[in-house]
C-alpha positions in Angstrom: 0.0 0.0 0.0 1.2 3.6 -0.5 2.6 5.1 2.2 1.4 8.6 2.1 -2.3 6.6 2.0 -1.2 4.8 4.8 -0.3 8.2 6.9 -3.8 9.6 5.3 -5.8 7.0 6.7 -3.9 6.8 10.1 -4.8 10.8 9.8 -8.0 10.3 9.4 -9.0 7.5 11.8 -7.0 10.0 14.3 -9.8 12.7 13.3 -12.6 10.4 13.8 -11.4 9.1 17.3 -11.3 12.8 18.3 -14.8 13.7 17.1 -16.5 13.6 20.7 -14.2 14.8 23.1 -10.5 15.0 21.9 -10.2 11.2 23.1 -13.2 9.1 22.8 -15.2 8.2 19.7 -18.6 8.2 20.0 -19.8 4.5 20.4 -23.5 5.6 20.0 -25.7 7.8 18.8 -29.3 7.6 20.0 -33.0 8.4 17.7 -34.4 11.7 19.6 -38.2 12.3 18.1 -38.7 14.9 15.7 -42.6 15.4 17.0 -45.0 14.7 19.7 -45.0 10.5 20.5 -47.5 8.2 21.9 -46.7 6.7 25.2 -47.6 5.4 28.7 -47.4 9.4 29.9 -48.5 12.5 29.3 -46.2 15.8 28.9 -47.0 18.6 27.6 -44.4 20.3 25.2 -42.3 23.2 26.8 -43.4 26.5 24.3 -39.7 27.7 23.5 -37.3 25.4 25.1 -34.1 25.8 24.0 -32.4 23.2 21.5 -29.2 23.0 23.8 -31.1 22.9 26.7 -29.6 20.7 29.5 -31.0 17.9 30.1 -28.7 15.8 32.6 -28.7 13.4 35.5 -26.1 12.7 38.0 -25.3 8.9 38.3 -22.5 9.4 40.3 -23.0 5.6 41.8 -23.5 3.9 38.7 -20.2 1.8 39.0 -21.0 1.0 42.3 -24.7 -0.1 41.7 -23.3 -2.1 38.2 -20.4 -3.9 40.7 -23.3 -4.8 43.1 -25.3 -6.5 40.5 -27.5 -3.8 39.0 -28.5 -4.8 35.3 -30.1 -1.9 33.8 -33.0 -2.5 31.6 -35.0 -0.6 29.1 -38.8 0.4 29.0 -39.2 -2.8 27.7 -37.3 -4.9 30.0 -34.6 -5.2 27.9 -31.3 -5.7 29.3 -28.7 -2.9 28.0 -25.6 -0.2 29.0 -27.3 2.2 31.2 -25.8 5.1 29.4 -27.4 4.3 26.4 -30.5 4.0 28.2 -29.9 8.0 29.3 -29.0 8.5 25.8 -32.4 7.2 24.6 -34.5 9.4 26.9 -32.9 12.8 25.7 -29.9 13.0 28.4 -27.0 15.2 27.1 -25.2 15.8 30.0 -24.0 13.6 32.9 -22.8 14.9 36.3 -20.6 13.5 38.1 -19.1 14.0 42.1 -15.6 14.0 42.7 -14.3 13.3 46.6 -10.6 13.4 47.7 -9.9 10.1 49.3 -13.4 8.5 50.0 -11.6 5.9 51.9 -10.1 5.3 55.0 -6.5 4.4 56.0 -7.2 0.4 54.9 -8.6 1.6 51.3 -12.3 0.6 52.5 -14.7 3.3 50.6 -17.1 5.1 52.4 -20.1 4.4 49.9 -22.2 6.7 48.4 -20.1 5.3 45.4 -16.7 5.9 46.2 -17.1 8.7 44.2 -13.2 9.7 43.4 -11.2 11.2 40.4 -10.5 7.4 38.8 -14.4 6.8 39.1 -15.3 10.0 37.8 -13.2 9.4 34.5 -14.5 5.9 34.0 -18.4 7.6 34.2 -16.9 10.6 31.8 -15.6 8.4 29.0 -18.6 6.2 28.9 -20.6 9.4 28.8 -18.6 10.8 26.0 -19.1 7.6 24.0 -22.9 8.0 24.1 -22.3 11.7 23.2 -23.3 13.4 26.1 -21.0 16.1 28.0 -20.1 15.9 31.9 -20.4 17.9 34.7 -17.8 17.5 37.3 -18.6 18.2 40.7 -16.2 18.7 43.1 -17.0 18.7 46.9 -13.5 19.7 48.3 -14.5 17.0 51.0 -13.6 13.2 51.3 -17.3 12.5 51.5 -20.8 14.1 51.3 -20.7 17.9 51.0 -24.0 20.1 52.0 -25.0 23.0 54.0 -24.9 21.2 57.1 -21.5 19.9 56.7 -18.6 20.6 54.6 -15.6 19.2 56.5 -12.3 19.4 55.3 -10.2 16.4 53.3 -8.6 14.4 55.5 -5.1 15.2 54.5 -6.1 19.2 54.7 -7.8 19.5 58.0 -4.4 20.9 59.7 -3.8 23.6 56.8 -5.2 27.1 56.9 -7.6 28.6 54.7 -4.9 30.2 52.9 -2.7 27.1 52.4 -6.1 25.1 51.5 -6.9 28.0 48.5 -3.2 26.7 47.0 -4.2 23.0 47.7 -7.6 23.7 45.7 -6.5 25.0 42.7 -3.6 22.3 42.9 -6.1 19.7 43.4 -8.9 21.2 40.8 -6.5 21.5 37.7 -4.6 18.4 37.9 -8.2 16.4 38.6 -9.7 18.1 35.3 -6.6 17.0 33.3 -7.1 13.6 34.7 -10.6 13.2 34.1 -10.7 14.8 30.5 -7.2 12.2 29.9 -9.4 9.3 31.0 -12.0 10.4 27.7 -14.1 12.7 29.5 -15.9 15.9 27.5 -16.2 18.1 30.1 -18.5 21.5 29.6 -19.0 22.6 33.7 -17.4 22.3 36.8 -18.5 23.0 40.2 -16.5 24.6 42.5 -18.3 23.1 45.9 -21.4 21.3 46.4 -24.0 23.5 48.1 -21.7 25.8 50.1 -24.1 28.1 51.4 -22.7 27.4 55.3 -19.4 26.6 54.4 -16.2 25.0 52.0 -13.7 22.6 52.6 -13.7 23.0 56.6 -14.0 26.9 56.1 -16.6 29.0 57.7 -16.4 32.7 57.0 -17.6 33.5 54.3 -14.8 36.2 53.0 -12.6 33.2 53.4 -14.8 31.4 51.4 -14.9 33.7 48.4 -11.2 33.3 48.2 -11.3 29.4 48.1 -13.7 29.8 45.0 -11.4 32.1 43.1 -8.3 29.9 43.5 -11.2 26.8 42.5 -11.7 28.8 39.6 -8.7 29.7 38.7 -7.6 25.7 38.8 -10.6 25.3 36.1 -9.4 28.0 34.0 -5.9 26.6 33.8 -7.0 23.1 33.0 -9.2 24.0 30.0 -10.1 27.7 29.4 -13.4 26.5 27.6 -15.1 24.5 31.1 -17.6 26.5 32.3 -17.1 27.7 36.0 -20.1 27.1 38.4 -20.9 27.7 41.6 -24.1 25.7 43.6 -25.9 27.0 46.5 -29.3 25.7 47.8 -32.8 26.5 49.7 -34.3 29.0 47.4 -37.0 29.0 49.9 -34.9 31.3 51.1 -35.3 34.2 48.7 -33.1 37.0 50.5 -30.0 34.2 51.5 -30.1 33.6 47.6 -29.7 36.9 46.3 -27.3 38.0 49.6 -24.5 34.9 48.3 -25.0 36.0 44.5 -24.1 39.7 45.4 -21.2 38.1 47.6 -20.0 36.6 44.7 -20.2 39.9 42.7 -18.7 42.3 45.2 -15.8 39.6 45.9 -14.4 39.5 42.3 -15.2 35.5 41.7 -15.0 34.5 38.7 -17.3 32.5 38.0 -20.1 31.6 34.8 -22.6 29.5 36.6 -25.0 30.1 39.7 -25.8 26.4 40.4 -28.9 25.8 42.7 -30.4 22.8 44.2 -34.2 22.8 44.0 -36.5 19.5 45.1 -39.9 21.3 45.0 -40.6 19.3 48.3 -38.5 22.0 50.7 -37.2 24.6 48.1 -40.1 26.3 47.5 -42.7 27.2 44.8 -41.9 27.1 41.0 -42.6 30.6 40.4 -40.5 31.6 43.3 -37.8 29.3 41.3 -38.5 30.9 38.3 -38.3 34.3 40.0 -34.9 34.0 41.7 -33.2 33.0 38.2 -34.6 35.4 36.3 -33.4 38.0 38.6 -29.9 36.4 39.0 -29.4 36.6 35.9 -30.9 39.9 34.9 -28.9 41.7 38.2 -25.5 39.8 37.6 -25.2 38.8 34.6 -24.9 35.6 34.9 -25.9 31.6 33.7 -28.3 30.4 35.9 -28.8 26.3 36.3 -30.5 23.7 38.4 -27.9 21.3 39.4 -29.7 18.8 41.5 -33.5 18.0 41.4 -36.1 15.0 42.0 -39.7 13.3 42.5 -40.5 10.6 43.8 -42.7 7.3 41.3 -43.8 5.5 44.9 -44.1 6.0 48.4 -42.7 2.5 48.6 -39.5 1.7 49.8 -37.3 -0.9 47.6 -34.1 -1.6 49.9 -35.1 -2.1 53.4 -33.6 1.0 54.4 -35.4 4.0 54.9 -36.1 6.6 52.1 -36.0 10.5 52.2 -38.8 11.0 51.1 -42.8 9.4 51.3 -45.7 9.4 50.1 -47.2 11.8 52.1 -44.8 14.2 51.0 -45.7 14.5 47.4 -47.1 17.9 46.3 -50.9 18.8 45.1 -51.4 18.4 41.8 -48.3 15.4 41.4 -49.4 12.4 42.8 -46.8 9.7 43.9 -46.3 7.6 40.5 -44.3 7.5 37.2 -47.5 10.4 36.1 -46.6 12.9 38.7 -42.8 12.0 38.3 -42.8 13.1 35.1 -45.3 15.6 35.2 -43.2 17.6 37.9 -39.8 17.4 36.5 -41.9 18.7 32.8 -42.5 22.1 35.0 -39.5 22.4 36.4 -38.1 22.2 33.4 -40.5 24.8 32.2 -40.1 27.3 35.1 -36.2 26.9 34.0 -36.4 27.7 30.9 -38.9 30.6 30.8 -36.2 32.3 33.7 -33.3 31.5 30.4 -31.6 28.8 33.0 -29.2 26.2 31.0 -30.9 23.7 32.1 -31.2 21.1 35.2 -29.6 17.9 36.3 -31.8 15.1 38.1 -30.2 14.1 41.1 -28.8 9.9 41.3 -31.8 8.8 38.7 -30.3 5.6 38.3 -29.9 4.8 41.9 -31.9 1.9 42.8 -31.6 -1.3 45.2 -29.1 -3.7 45.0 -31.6 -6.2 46.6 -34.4 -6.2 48.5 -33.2 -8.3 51.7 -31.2 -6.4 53.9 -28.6 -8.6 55.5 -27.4 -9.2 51.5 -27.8 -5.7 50.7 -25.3 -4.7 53.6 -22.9 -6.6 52.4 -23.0 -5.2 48.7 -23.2 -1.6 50.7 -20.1 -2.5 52.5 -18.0 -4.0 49.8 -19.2 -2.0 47.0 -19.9 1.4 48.3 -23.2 1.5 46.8 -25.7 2.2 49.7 -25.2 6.3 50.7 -22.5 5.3 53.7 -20.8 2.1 54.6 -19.7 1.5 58.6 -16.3 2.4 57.4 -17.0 6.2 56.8 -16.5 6.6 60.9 -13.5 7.3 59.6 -14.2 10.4 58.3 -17.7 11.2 59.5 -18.1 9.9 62.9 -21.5 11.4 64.1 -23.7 11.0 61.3 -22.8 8.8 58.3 -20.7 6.7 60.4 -24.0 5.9 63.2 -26.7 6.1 60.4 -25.0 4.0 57.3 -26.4 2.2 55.1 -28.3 1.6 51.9 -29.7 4.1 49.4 -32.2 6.6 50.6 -33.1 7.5 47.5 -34.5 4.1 45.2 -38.0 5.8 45.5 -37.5 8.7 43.2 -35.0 7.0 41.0 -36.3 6.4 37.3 -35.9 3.4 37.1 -37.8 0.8 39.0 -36.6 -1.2 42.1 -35.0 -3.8 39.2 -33.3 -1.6 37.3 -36.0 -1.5 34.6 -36.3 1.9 32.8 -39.8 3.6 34.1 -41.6 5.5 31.4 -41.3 8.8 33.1 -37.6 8.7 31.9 -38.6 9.9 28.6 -39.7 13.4 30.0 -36.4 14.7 29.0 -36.8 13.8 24.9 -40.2 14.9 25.2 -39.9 18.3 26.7 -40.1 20.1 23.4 -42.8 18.1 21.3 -44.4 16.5 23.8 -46.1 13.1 24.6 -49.7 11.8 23.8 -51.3 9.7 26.4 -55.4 8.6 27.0 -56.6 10.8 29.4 -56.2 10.0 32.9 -57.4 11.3 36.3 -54.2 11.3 38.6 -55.7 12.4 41.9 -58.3 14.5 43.8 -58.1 17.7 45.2 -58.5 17.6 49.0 -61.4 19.0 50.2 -61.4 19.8 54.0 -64.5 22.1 55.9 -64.4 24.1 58.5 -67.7 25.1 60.2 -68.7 26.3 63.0 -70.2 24.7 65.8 -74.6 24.7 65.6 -74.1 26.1 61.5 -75.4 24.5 58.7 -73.1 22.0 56.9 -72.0 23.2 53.3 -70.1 20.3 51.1 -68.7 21.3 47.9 -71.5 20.0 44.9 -68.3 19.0 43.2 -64.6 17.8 43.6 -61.4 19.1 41.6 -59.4 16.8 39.7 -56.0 16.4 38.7 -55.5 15.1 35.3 -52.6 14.0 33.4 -53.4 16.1 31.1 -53.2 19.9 32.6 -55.8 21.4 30.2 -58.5 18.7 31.2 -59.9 21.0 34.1 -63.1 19.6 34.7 -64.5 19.3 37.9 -66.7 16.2 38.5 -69.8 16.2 40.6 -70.1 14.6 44.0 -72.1 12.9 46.4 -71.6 13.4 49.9 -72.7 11.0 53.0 -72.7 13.3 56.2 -75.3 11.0 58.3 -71.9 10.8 60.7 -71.0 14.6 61.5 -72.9 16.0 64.3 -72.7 19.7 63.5 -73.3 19.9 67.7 -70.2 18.2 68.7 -66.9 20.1 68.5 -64.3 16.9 66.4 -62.7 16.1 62.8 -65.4 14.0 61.0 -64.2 11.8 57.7 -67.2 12.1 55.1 -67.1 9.3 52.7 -68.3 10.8 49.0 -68.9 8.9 45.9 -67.6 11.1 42.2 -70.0 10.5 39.1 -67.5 8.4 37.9 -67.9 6.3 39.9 -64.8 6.8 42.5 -65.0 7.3 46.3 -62.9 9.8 48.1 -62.8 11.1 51.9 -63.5 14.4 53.0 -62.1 15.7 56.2 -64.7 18.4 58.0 -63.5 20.0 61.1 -66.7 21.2 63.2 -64.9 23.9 65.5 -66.0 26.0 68.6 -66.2 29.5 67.9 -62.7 30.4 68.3 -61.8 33.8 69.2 -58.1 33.7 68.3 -57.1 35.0 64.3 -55.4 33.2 61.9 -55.6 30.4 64.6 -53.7 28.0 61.8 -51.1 30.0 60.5 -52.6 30.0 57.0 -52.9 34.4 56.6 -50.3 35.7 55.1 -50.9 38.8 57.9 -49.7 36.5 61.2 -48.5 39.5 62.8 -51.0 39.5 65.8 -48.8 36.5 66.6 -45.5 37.6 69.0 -42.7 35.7 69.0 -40.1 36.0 72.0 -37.3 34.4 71.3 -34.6 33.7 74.3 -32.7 31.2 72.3 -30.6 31.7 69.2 -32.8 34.8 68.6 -33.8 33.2 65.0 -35.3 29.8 65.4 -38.9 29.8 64.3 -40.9 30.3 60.9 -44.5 30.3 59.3 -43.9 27.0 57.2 -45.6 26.3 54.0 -45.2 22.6 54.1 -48.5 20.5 54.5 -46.9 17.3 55.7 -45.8 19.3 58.8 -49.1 21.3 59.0 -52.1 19.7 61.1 -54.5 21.3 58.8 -54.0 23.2 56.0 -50.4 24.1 54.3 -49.3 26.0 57.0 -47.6 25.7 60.7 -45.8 27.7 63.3 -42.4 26.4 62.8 -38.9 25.8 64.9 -35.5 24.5 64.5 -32.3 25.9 65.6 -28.6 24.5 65.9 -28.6 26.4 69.4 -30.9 25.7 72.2 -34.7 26.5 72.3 -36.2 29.0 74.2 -39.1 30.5 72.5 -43.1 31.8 73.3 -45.4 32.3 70.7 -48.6 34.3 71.8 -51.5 36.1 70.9 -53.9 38.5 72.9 -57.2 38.3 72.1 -58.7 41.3 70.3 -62.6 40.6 70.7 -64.7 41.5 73.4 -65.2 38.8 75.8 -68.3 37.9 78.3 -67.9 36.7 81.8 -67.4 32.8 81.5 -65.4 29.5 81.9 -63.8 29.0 78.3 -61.1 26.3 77.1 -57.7 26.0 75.2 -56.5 23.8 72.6 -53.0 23.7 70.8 -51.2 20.7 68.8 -47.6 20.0 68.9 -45.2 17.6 66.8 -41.7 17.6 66.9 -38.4 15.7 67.7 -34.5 15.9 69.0 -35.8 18.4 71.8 -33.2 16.8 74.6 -33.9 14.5 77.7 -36.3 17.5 79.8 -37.9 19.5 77.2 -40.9 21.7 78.4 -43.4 22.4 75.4 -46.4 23.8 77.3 -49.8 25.9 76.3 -50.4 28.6 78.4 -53.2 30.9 79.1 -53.1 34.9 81.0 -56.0 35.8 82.0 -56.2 38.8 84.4 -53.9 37.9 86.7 -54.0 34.5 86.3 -52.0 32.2 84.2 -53.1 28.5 83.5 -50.9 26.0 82.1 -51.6 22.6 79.7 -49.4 19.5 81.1 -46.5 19.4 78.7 -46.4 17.8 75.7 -43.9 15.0 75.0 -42.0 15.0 71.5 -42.6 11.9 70.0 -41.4 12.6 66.4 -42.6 13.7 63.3 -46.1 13.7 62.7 -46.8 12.4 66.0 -49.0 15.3 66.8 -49.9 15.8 70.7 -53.1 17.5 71.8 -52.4 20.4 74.5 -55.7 21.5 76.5 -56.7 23.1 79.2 -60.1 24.0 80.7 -62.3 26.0 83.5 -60.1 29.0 82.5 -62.4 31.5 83.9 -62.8 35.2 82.3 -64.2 38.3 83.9 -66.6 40.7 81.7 -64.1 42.2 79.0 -61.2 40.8 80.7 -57.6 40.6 78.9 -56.9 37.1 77.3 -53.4 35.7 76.2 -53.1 32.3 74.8 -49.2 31.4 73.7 -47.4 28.0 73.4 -44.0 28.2 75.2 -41.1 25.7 73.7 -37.5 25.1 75.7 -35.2 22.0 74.4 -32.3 21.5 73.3 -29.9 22.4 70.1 -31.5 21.4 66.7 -34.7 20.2 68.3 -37.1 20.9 66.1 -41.0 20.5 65.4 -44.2 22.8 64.5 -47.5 23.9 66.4 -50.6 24.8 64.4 -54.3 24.8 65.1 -54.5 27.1 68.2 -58.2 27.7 70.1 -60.0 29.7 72.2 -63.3 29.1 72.9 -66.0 29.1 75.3 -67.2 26.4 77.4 -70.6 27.0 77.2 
């Protein structure tokens, strides 16, 4: 053969081998739709969502799961390389998270994957052979990373914050090289994994700003075209948010990227999502992006260990199931891209059992590292992973199912810009819960709302209600069984109350200020909570935590005339971690005479105890004050809602 075709084709294959990343040809190339596609869920097509939009997941476990025994699977039960499976449903972008030394001084991993710079280029170059980009995500940390602990790496925890800054962009740029070496194509990198509290063992915040430019500065000298980013979390916090982006901007980081977390369980609304990046970006300049998000498709749990997450926790409107799955990570998506965000990342959607028995399970989690902490992360992390290790927390809002089979609420990512056509289905039904007065007429609701998969399907349908059991006479919390026209029963709750002469007695106004709050403790310990799994009623709750000790009083003086009588309290407690003697008591003044409730004992969440007291007796136009007092210890925590005031008569 002719040598100069011979170097021509060696030239050539060279090119080809280079095509996806500058070391990896692409292997595979999957069929994305080019219109809206029949299928076993409805989404509704995002108007205007970018072409490039990101579409990623972070499947930082994925070798562990695979070493444990996972075999992924398609929608059809197929057996098949779970990045191609990603591939197939529209991912572009994997994220990956990089630890120091996740191990201790034996070489046993910690778990949560063992997630180090080797592991991270193995995940990179089979990302890059299925065309999709990474996201590297370093947590400056030899294990988890989050705002309520960001400890140092082992072999940094004697250097100073200055000395660590070097060690960073050291560490930073020669793990990029590595990673992109390995085959990786690498678009972002994260300096820090939700550092709103702290960094690599540092707390101050000025401190902090300088470990992200020397972060950045790694990045930039490893590959001037990776994106920098920076991640931060609770966007239920609108004011925190916008105070750590103008850090940022008045520090001089440099920086392309504010990263956020948001699971719509505890980060707030969508629109306050959509609100935040919009003026992020609009203020500063800068790329906005969702780096971690999630739902849950069951309440069940697939591991026999405990979930984050339950079925009670799922929002209105996205019921527990593959349905609601999909149909909550389609909005997010299209709250994201209506604020111009990149895009967003599901969080660890391919992390699902290993088993289902638990003593064989532990000894995958141990060997493997694929349950979130092995017994061997005392190590490192002594007080919590190292007392509460074991298996994956997170199988229920994984999508795939508890066999590694591909649920159809994968797809949403292909479908977010045509769409996908399904029959029309009723998810769920609204709630319905009355309140009426004690002696007044009953009035149910003549019909129910429903929650469809299809959004535009808004019909209500007509209902028939059974009250024969409420006694309109009798102060309680009936359940009134109702039968829809279609044939389905549902439950109504109806809450006959005494006339209660306290306002906003449930914490659902938005006006709460004839509530006082006197706070001895940390001074900043309590909240009105929008969160209906920690409400009794309602969405609402007076709420508490505080990583100092408790010593709070929430009260309110009544503002309506009262007659000469015996009248009766009522407040409901839940909470937990309080300490061995905490005193969580209602109290009422009346005149000069105060009358207490016995206390309530914390007995976890959603344990709710019932305070009362009676025979309270009130002179003609007498002042009344009716409070809760809380004392316990540090990061106790809890919520009281559903205060009363009533008269005995």
């Amino acid at each position: 053969m002719n040598k100069k075709l011979v170097s021509v084709m060696m030239l050539t294959g060279s090119i080809l081998m280079l095509t996806a990343c500058g070391s990896v040809k692409q292997k595979y190339t999957p069929v994305l739709p080019t219109g809206a596609e029949d299928a076993a869920v409805f989404v509704a097509p995002v108007d205007g969502i970018p072409d490039d939009f990101i579409k990623g997941m972070d499947i930082s476990s994925v070798i562990a799961e695979e070493e444990s025994g996972v075999v992924y699977k398609d929608e059809a039960g197929n057996a098949k390389d779970v990045f191609e499976i990603l591939a197939d449903a529209g991912i572009n972008y994997i994220r990956v998270r990089v630890w120091n030394e996740p191990y201790d001084e034996n070489g046993n991993g910690f778990g949560g994957g063992n997630c180090d710079v080797e592991k991270a280029g193995k995940i990179g170059k089979r990302a890059a052979e299925c065309g999709m980009k990474l996201l590297v995500d370093f947590h400056y940390s030899d294990f988890w990373a989050d705002p309520k602990k960001q400890y140092s790496p082992t072999k940094w925890a004697r250097k100073d914050a200055q000395e660590k800054a070097e060690l960073i962009r050291e560490f930073t740029e020669e793990s990029i090289k590595s990673i992109k070496k390995a085959g990786a194509d690498i678009g972002i990198v994260q300096i820090g994994n939700e550092i709103n509290n702290g960094m690599c063992g540092v707390y101050d915040q000025a401190a902090i700003m300088e470990l992200l430019k020397s972060a950045s500065a790694g990045v930039r000298a490893a590959d001037k075209n990776i994106k920098v980013a920076v991640h931060y979390t609770a966007l239920d916090d609108p004011e925190g948010t916008i105070r750590r982006a103008d850090l940022l901007s008045t520090s001089g980081v440099d920086y392309d990227i504010f990263g956020v977390s948001y699971y719509p369980y505890w980060h707030g609304t969508m629109e306050n999502m959509n609100s935040l990046l919009k003026q992020i970006k609009q203020t500063y300049g800068k790329d906005t992006c969702i780096f971690e998000t999630a739902y849950l498709w069951t309440g069940e749990d697939g591991d026999a260990f405990g979930n984050s997450v339950a079925g009670e926790d799922a929002l209105d409107g996205y019921p527990a199931g593959v349905q609601g799955q999909a149909k909550c990570i389609r909005d997010i998506a299209a709250y994201a891209a209506d604020a111009g965000a990149l895009g967003l990342f599901y969080w660890e959607g391919a992390w699902v059992p290993v088993g289902s028995d638990y003593e064989s399970n532990k000894a995958k989690w141990e060997q493997y590292g694929s349950g979130w902490a092995s017994s061997y992360s005392t190590y490192y992390d002594p007080l919590d992973a190292g007392v509460y290790y074991g298996g994956c927390s997170w199988d229920n809002q994984a999508m795939f199912d508890h066999d590694g089979k591909a649920l159809a609420s994968l797809n949403v990512f292909k479908w977010l810009k045509y769409g996908a056509n399904a029959p029309l289905e009723v998810l769920a039904y609204k709630d319905v819960y009355i309140e009426s007065g004690i002696g007044d007429q009953l009035v149910m609701p003549a019909a129910i709302g429903v929650y469809y998969n299809d959004p535009a399907a808004a019909e209500d349908l007509a209902v028939d209600w059974d009250v024969s059991g409420v006694d309109v006479n009798a102060a309680g919390v009936y359940e009134v069984p109702g039968t829809i026209s279609n044939g389905d029963s549902i439950t109504a709750k109806v809450k006959i109350m005494n006339i209660n002469y306290l306002d906003n007695f449930s914490f659902e106004d938005a006006d709460a200020s004839m509530w006082a709050v006197s706070d001895k403790g940390s001074g900043d310990s309590t909240d009105i909570q929008t969160k209906a799994s920690d409400a009794l009623s309602g969405e609402k709750a007076f709420h508490f935590y505080s990583t100092q000790e408790l010593d709070f009083t929430v009260e309110q003086t009544v503002t309506k005339t009262l007659s000469a009588g015996k009248y009766a309290a009522v407040a409901n407690f839940q909470g937990g971690d309080l300490g061995p003697s905490p005193e969580i008591v209602l109290y009422v003044k009346a005149g000069d005479k105060t009358y207490t409730s016995e206390p309530a004992t914390p007995d976890g969440w959603q344990h709710w105890q019932r305070m009362e007291i009676g025979g309270i007796e009130v002179a003609d136009g007498e002042s009344v004050t009716v409070g809760v007092s809380v004392k316990g210890a540090a990061k106790g925590w809890g919520t009281v809602d559903d205060i009363e005031f009533y008269s005995e008569k």
